[in-house]
C-alpha positions as CSV (number, residue, x, y, z in Angstrom):
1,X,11.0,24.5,-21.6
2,X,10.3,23.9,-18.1
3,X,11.8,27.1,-15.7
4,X,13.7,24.6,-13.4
5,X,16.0,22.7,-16.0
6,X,16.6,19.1,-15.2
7,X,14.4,19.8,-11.6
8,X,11.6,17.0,-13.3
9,X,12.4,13.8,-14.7
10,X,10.7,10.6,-15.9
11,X,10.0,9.9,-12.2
12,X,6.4,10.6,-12.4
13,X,5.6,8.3,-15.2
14,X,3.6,5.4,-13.8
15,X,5.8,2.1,-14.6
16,X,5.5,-1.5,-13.9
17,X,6.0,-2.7,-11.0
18,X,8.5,-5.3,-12.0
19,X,7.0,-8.1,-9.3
20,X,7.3,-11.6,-10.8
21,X,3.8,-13.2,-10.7
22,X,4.2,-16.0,-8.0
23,X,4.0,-19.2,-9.4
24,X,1.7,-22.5,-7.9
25,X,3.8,-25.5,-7.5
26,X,1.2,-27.6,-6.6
27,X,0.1,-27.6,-10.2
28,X,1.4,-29.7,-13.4
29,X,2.5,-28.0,-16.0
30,X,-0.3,-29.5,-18.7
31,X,-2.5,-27.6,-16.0
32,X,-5.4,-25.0,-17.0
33,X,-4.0,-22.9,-14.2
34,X,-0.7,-21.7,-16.3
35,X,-3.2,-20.5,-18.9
36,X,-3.2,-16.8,-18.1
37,X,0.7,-17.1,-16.4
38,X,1.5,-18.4,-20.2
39,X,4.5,-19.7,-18.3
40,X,5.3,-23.5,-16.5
41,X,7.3,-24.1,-13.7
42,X,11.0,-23.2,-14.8
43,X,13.5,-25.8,-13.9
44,X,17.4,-25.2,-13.9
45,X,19.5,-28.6,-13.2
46,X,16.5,-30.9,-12.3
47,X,15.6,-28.0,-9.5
48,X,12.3,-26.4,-9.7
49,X,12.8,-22.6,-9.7
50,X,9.1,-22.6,-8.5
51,X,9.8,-23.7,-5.1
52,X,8.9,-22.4,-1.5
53,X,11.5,-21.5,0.5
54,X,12.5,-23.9,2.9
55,X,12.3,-27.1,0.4
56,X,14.6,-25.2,-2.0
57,X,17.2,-24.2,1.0
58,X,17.1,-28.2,1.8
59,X,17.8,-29.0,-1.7
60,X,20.3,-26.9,-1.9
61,X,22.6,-28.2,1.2
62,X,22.2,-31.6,-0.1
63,X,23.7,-30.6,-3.2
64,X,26.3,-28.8,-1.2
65,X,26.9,-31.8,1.1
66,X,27.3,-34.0,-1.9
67,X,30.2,-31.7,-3.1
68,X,31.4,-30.6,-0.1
69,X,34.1,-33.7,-0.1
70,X,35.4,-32.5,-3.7
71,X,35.7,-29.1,-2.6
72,X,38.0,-30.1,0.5
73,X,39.7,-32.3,-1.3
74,X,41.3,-29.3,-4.0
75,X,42.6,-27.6,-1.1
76,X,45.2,-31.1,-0.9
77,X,47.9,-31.4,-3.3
78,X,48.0,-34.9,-2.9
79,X,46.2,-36.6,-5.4
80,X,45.4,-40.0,-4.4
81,X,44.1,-37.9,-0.7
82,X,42.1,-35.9,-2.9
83,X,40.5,-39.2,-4.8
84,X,39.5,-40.6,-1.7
85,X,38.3,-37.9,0.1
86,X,35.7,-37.1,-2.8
87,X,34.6,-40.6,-2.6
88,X,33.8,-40.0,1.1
89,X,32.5,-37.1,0.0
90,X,30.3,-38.2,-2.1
91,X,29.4,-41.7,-0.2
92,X,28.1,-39.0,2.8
93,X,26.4,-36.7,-0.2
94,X,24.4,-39.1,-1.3
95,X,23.4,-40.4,2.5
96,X,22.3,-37.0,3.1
97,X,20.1,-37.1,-0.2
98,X,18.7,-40.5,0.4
99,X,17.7,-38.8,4.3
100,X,16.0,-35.4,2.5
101,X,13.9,-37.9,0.1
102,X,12.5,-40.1,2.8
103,X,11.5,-36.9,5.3
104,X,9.8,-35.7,1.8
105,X,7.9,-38.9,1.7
106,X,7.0,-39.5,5.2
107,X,5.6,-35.9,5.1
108,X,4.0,-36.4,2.1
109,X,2.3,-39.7,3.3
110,X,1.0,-38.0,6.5
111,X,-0.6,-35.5,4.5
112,X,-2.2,-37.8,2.0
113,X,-5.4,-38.7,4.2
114,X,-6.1,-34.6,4.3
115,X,-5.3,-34.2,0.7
116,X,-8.1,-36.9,0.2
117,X,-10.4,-35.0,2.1
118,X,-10.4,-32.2,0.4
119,X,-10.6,-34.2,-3.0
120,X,-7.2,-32.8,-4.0
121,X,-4.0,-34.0,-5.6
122,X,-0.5,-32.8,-6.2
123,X,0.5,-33.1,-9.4
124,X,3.5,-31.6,-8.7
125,X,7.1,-33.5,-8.5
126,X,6.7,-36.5,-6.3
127,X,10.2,-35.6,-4.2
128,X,10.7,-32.2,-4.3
129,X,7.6,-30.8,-3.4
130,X,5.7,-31.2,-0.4
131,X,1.7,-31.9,-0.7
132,X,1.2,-29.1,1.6
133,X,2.9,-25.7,2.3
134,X,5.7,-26.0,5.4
135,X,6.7,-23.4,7.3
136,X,5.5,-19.5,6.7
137,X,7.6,-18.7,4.2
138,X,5.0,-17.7,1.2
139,X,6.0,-18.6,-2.4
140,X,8.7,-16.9,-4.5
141,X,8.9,-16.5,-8.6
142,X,13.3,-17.2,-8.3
143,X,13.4,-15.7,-12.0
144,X,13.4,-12.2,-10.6
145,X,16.7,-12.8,-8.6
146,X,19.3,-11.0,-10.9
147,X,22.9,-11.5,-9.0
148,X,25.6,-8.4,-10.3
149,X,29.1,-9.5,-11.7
150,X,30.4,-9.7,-8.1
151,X,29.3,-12.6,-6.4
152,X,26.9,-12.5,-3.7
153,X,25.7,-8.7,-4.3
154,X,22.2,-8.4,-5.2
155,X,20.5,-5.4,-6.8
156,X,19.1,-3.0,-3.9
157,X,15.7,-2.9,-6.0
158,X,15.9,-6.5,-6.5
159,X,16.0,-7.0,-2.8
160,X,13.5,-5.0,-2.0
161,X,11.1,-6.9,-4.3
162,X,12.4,-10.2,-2.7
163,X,11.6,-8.7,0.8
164,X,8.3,-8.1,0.0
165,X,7.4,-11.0,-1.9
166,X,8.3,-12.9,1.5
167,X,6.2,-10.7,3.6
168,X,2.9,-11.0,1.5
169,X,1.1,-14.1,2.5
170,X,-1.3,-14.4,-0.4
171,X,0.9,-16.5,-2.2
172,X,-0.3,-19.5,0.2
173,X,-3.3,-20.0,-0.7
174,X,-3.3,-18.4,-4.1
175,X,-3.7,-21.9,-5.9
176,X,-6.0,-23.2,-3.6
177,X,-8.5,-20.1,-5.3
178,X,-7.5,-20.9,-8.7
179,X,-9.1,-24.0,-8.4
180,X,-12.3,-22.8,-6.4
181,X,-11.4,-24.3,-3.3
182,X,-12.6,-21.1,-1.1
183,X,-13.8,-21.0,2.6
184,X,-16.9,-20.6,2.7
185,X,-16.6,-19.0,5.8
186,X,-18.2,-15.5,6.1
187,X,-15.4,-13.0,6.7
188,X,-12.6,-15.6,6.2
189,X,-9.1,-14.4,6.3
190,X,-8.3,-17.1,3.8
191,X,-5.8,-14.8,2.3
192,X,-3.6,-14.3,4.7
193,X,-1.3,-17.1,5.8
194,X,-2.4,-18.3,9.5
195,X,1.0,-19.5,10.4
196,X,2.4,-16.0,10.2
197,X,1.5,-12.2,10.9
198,X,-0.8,-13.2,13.4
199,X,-1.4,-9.9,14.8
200,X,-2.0,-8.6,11.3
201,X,-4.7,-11.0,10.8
202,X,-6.3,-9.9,14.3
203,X,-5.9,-6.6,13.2
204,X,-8.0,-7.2,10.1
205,X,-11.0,-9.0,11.8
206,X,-10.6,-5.2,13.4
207,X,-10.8,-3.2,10.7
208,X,-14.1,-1.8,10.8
209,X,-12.8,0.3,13.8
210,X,-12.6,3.6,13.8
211,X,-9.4,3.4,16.6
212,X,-7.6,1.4,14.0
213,X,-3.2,2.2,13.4
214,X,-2.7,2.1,10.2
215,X,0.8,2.5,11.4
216,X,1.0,-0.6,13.1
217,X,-0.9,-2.7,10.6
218,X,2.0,-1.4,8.1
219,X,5.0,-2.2,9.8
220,X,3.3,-5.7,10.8
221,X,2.5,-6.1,7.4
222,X,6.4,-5.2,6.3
223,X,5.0,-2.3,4.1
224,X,2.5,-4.3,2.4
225,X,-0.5,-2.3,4.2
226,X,-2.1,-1.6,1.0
227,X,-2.1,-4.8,-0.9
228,X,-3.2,-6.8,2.0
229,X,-6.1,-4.1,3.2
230,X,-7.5,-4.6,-0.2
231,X,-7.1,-8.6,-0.6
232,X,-9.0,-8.3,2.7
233,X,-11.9,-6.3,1.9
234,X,-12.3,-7.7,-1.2
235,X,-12.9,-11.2,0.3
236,X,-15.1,-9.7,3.1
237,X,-17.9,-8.3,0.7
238,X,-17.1,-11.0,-1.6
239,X,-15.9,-9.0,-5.1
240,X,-13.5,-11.4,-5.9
241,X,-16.2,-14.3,-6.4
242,X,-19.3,-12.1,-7.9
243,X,-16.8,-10.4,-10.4
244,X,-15.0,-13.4,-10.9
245,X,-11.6,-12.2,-10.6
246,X,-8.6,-13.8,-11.5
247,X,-6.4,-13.7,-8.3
248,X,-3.5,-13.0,-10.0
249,X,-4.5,-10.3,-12.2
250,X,-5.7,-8.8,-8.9
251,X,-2.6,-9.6,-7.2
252,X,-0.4,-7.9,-10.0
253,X,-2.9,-4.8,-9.9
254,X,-2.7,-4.0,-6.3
255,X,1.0,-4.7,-6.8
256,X,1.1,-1.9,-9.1
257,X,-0.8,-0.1,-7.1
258,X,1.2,0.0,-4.1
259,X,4.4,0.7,-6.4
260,X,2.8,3.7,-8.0
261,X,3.0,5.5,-4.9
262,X,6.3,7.2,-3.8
263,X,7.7,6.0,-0.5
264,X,9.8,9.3,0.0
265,X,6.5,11.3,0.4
266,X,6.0,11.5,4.1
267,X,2.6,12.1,3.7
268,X,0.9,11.1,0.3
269,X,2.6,7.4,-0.2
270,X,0.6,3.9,0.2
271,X,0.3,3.8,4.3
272,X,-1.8,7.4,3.2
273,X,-3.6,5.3,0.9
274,X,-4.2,2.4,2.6
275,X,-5.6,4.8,5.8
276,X,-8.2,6.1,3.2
277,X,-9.3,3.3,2.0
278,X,-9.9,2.0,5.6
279,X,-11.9,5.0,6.4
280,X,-13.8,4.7,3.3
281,X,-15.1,1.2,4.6
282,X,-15.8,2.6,7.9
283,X,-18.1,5.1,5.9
284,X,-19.9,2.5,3.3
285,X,-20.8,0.6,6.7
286,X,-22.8,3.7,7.5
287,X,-26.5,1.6,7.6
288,X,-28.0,4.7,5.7
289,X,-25.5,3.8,3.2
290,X,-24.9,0.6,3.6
291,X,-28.4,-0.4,2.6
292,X,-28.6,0.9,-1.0
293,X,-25.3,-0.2,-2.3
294,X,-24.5,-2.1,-4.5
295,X,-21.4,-4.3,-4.8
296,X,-20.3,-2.0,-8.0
297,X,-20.5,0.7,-5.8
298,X,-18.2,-1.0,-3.0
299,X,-15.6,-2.0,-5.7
300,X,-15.5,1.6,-7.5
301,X,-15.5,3.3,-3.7
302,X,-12.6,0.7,-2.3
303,X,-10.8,1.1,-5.7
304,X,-11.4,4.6,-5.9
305,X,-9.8,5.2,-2.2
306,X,-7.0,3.1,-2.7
307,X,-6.1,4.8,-6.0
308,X,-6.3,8.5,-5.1
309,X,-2.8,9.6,-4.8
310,X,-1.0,6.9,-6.9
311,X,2.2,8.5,-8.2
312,X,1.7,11.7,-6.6
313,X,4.7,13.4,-7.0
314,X,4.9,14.9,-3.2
315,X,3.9,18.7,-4.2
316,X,1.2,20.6,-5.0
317,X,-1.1,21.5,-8.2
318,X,0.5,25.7,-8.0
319,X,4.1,23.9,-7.8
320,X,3.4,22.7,-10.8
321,X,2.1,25.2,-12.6
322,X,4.5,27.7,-11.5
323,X,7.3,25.2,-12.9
324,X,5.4,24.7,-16.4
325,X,5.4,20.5,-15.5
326,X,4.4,18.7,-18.3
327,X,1.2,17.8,-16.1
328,X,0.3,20.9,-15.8
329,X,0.5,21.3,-19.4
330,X,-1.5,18.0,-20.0
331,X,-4.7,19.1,-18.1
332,X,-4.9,22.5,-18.5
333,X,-4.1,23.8,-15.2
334,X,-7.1,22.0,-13.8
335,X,-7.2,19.0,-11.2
336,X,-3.4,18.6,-12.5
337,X,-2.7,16.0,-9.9
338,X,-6.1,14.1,-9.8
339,X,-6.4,13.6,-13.0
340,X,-2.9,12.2,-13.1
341,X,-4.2,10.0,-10.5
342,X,-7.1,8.6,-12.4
343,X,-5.6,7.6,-15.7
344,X,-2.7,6.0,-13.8
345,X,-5.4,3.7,-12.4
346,X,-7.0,3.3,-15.4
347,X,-3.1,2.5,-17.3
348,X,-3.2,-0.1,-14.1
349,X,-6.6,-1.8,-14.6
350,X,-5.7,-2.2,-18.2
351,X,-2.3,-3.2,-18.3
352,X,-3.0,-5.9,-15.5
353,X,-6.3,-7.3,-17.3
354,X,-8.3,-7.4,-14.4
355,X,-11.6,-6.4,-15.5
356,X,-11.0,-7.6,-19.1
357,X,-13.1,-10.3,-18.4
358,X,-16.1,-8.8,-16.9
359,X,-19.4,-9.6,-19.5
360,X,-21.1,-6.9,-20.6
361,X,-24.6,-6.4,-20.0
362,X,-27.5,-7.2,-23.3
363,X,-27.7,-3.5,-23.9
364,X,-24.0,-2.3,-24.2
365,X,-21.1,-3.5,-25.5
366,X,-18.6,-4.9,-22.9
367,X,-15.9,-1.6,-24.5
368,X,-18.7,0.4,-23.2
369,X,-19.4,-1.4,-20.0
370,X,-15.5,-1.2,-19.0
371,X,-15.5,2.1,-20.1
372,X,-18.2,3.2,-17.9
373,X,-16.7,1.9,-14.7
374,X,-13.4,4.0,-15.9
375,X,-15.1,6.9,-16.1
376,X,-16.8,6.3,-13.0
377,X,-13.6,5.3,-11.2
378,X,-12.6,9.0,-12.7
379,X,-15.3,10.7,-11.1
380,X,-14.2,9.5,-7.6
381,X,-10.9,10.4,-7.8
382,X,-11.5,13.9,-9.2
383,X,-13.9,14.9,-6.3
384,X,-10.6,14.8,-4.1
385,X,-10.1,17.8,-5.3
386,X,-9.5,20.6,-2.5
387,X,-10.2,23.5,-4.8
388,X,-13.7,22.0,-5.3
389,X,-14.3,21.7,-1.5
390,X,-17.4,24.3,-2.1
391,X,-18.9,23.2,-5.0
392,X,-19.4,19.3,-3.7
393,X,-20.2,20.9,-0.6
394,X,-22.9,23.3,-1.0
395,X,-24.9,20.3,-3.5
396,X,-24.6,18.3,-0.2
397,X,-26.1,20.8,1.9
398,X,-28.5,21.3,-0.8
399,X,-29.9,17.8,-0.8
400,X,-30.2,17.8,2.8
401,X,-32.1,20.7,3.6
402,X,-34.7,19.5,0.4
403,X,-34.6,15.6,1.7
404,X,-34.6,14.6,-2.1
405,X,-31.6,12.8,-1.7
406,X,-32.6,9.3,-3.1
407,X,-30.8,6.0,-2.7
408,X,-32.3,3.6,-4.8
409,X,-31.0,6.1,-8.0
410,X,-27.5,5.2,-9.2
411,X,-26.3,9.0,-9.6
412,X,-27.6,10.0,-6.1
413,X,-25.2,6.6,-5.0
414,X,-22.4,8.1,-7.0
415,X,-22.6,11.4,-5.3
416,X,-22.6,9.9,-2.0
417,X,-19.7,7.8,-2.6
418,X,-17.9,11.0,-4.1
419,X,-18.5,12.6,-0.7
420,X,-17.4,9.6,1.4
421,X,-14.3,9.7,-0.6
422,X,-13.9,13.7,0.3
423,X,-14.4,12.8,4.1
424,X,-12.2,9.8,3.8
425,X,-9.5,11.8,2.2
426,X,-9.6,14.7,5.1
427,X,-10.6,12.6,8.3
428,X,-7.2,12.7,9.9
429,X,-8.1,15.4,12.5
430,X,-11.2,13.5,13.5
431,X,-8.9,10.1,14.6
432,X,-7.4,9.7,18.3
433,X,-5.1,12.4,18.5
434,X,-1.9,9.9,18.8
435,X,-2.7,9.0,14.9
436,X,-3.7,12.6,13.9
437,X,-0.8,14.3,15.5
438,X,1.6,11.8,13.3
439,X,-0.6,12.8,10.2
440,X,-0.9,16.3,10.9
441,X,3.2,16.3,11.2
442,X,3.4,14.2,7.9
443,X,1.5,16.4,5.9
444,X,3.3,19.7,7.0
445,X,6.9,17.8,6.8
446,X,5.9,17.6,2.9
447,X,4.7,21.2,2.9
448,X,7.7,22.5,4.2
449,X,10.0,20.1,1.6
450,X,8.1,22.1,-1.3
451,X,8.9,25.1,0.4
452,X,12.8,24.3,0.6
453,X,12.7,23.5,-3.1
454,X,11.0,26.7,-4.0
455,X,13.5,28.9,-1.8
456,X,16.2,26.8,-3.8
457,X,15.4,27.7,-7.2
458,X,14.1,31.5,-5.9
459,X,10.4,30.7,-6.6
460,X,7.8,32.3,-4.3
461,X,7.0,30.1,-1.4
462,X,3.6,28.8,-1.7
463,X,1.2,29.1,1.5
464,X,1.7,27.2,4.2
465,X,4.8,26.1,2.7
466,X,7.3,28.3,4.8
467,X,8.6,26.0,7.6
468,X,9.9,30.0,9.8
469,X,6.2,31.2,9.6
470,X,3.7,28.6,9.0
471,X,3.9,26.1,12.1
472,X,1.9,23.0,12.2
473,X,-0.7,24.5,14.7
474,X,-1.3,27.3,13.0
475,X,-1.4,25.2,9.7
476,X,-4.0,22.1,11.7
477,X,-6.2,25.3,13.1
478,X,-6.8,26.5,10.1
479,X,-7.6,23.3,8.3
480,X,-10.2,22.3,10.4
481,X,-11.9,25.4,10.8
482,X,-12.3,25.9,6.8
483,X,-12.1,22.2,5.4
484,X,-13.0,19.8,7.7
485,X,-15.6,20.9,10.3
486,X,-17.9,22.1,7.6
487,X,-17.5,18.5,5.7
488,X,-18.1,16.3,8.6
489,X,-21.3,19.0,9.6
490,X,-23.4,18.0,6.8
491,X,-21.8,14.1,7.3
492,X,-23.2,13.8,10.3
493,X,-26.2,15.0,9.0
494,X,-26.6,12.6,7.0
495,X,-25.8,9.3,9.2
496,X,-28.8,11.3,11.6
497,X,-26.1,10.6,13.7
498,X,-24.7,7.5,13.5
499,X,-22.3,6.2,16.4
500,X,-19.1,6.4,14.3
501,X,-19.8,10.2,13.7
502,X,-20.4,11.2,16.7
503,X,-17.2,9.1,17.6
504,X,-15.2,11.3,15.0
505,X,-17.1,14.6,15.8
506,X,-16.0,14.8,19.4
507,X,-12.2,13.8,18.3
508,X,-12.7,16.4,16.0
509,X,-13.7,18.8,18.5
510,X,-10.7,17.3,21.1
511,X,-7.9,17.7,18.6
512,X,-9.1,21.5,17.3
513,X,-8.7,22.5,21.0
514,X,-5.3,20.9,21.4
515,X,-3.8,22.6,18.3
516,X,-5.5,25.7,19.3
517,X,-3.4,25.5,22.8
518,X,-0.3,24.4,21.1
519,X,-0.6,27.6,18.5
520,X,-1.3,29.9,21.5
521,X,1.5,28.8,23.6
522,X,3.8,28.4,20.7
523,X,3.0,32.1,19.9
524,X,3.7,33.4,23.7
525,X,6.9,31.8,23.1
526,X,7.9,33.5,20.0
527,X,6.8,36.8,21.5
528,X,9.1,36.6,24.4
529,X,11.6,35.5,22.4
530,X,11.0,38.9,20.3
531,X,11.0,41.0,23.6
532,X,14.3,39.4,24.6
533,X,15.8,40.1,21.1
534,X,14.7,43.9,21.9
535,X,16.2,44.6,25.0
536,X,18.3,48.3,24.6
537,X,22.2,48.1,24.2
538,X,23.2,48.9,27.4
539,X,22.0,45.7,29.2
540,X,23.7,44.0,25.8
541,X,26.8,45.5,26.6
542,X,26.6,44.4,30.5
543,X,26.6,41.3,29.2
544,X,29.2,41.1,27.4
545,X,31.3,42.6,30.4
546,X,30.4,39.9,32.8
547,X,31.4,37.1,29.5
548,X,34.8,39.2,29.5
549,X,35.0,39.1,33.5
550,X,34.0,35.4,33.3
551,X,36.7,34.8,30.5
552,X,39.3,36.8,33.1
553,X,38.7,34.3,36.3
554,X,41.6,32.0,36.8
């Protein structure tokens, strides 16, 4: 039995997402492309429940206008009023429907010479549905609406799911990959939608900046940072066409993905994720690194970085422990949390099917194949781990000083991808010190909420946990002094030095001076604020005199 009864529950087990696949309406139903949805368009009353937005809100007040007349008319108790009111009704209904059907058409004809171009038909239904997208609204899967007994009152989940289904753009040209119709423009933002989130999308074509806000990029990106930093990457060193992968498996993974993590962390949630994983691409663009990599490597290192924290439960592996967590019990006390991490990733890759596909190569069976990359994926995720900061470290500095570290073999690859990963994970004090000074607060916000619970329940306060003696100075000083200067050392080592580490050495460098000023002055403060709390009784009690004297005046 655990020693904080009813403290954990089920809220750590990695569930489904619960995001309805988008549908394509620009696809029949006899098409191949509902083979792996297993699902057609639904219909309800002749209207497509696949619809984008604004053709289903125009549908829907010309159904309205056609009924408004009856619905006036039940307001009048006279009955031959009522009669020909709904016949007026009805007359102007039907005027309004006839006016919808030929803006359908003319569109529909205007678009017919580009359709041609691209050797493309819609097969879809001929009023409708529009030939090509309007608006920016990106498609929506209506089954997942589910309305409560009262009327007009969705489900909070429900419309959070809805929200973010109309902020992720991949949707637009989701069908338009199904059938092979990609740009072949290098670094294409085909996935995004160009109508919309246009500073998102000039954000991405800046990603391989090391000044870049992950911040931003996730409120542009209405909380979809993740998702839409991978879609991105993936296109850019083209994964998604030498893997083959079926863009809606993919989508439904990184959906997952995203999910898994808990938005009330301040620190470990997705926006933490997707910062990694945008470090990690700065790092596999490292030409020493770049050069010998192979694009199994780039999936298992963008994967990897994305999927690091999923479902981390916002406190530490001694929290656990001390509270006999079923986790804890599960892995032995060792790499509690990572190890979580990785077979919630692998639950993920297997429940959405992505890599199901992937053909084995003559030697090995494609179990063992898949397997492989699992295990792999594993290895990543458990090098994360803090406590084994001087074992990965010491190898590296091994290699170094010997020059034996070799490239062109796949475990030497590995090992370097294990410690990009590491820096990835820790490079927050080496950004602009506007981004790392938001980190740096994140991460000690969460300290101190593990803290609170622990003086709850009368546990011992784990280190750098107490919010009255551990201040975020103190906590950043020490940090960088024992974790992340020694990393980024023997880094920059091995780029010989590139531009980008020097770039992050000397914010490094900045930022270590700033908290060290910060810690200093906050400590002069606290002293005086001692000496003052010291003073001897009698100048207490002349204080109080003047308060009476002050309390006496007229």
């Amino acid at each position: 039995m655990p020693v904080l009864e009813g403290l954990w529950g089920p809220d750590l087990r990695v569930q489904d997402s619960g995001l309805g696949v988008g549908v394509c309406p620009d696809e029949a139903t006899h098409s191949p492309v509902w083979g792996p949805l297993r699902t057609p368009p639904v219909t309800c009353g002749g209207l497509s429940l696949a619809l984008e937005l604004p053709a289903l809100l125009r549908q829907l007040r010309a159904a309205w206008r056609a009924r408004r007349g009856g619905s006036r008319g039940t307001e009048r108790s006279d009955e031959s009023t009522w009669v020909e009111d709904e016949k007026e009704g009805e007359g102007e209904g039907e005027d309004e429907v006839k006016k919808e059907e030929e803006e359908v058409k003319q569109a529909t004809g205007s678009r017919s010479a580009h359709l041609e171009a691209d050797g493309r038909q819609s097969t879809c239904h001929p009023v409708v549905l529009l030939a090509e997208r309007r608006g920016s609204f990106p498609l929506i899967d209506l089954r997942i609406l589910k309305t409560s007994d009262q009327r007009g009152e969705v489900e909070s989940s429900t419309r959070k799911k809805v929200k973010r289904l109309l902020s992720f753009q991949r949707y637009c040209h989701s069908s338009r990959l199904l059938r092979g119709d990609v740009p072949q423009t290098p670094g294409s933002l085909h996935l995004l939608d160009e109508d919309y989130l246009g500073q998102a999308v000039h954000m991405l074509s800046k990603v391989g900046t090391w000044n870049f806000d992950i911040f931003l990029f996730d409120r542009l990106t209405n909380g979809n940072s993740l998702v839409m930093l991978m879609c991105h990457l993936f296109n850019v060193y083209g994964l998604i066409h030498h893997f083959q992968l079926d863009m809606v498996k993919l989508h439904r993974f990184l959906g997952m993905l995203q999910e898994g993590y808990h938005s009330q962390n301040p620190y470990h949630n997705a926006v933490h994720a997707a910062d990694v994983t945008q470090a990690m691409y700065c790092y596999l663009k490292e030409p020493r690194l770049a050069e010998q990599l192979s694009l199994l490597d780039v999936f298992l290192g963008l994967t990897a970085a994305a999927a690091h924290d999923v479902d981390h439960p916002g406190v530490n592996q001694p929290f656990l422990v001390k509270t006999r967590h079923h986790l804890a019990s599960l892995y032995q006390n060792t790499s509690v949390l990572e190890s979580h991490h990785w077979r919630s990733t692998v639950g993920m890759l297997r429940e959405s099917g992505l890599l199901s596909h992937l053909p084995a190569d003559l030697s090995r069976r494609r179990k063992d194949y898949l397997q492989d990359i699992e295990q792999q994926l594993g290895s990543l995720i458990l090098a994360t781990d803090i406590s084994r900061q001087n074992e990965f470290l010491l190898t590296f500095r091994e290699h170094l000083e010997n020059q034996d570290l070799d490239l062109t073999l796949a475990s030497h690859r590995h090992f370097m991808l294990q410690i990009a990963l590491k820096c990835a994970d820790v490079c927050n004090p080496c950004r602009d010190w506007e981004l790392s000074k938001q980190w740096s607060e994140r991460v000690c916000e969460e300290f101190y909420r593990q803290g609170d619970v622990e003086k709850k329940f009368e546990l011992e306060i784990s280190p750098l946990c107490n919010q009255q003696t551990d201040s975020v100075p103190a906590i950043q000083t020490g940090f960088i002094s024992y974790i992340v200067e020694p990393l980024f050392e023997e880094w920059q080592r091995f780029t010989q030095p590139s531009l980008l580490s020097q770039t992050m050495t000397g914010h490094l460098k900045k930022n270590k001076a700033r908290w060290s000023r910060l810690r200093y002055a906050q400590a002069s403060v606290d002293v005086h604020s001692c000496s003052r709390d010291d003073e001897p009784e009698g100048g207490e009690g002349g204080g109080e005199e003047e308060e009476i004297e002050e309390e006496n005046i007229p």
